[in-house]
N, C-alpha and C positions, 0 to 999 in steps of 0.2 A: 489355785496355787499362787505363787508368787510375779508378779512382773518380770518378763525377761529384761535382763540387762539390755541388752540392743535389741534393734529392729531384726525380726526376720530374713526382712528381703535383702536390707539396703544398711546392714551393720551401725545404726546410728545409734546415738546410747539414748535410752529413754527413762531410763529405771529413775534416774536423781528429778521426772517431773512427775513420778506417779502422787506423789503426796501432795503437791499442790492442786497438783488434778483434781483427786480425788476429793481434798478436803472443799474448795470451791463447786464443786457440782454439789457435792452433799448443802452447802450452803445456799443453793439456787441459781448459780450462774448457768447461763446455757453452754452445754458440752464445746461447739464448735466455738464460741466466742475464748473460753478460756483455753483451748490449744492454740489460738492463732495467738494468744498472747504470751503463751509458755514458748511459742517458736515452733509449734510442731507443726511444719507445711506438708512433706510431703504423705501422700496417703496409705502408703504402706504405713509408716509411723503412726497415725492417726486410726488405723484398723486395728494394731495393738492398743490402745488407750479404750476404746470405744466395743471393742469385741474383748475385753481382758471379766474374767469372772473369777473370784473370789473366792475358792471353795476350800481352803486349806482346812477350815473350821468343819466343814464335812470327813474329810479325809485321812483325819487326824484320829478320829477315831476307830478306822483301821489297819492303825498302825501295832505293831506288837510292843509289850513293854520293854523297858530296858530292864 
């Protein structure tokens, strides 16, 4: 699915760094170097970025039509 807006634990907003995240790890940077630079310190926040799985594109397909 989707990103949660905030953190789980510790309410912090995370959603406005998924895209830079994402787009840099896909490009090679290593995971932990680019959260410490996006600002994301503590590790609740950091368990969403790193444990987050992408499955919308599965899931979509059982959905009923409209």
């Amino acid at each position: 699915m989707m990103i949660p807006v905030r953190c789980f634990t510790c309410g912090s907003l995370i959603a406005d760094k998924w895209e830079p995240f994402i787009a840099r790890v896909n490009a090679g940077d290593h995971p932990a170097k680019v959260l410490d630079e996006l600002g994301v310190k503590r590790y609740c926040c950091r368990r969403m970025f790193l444990s987050h799985i992408d499955i919308i594109n599965e899931v979509i397909h059982y959905t009923r039509p409209i």
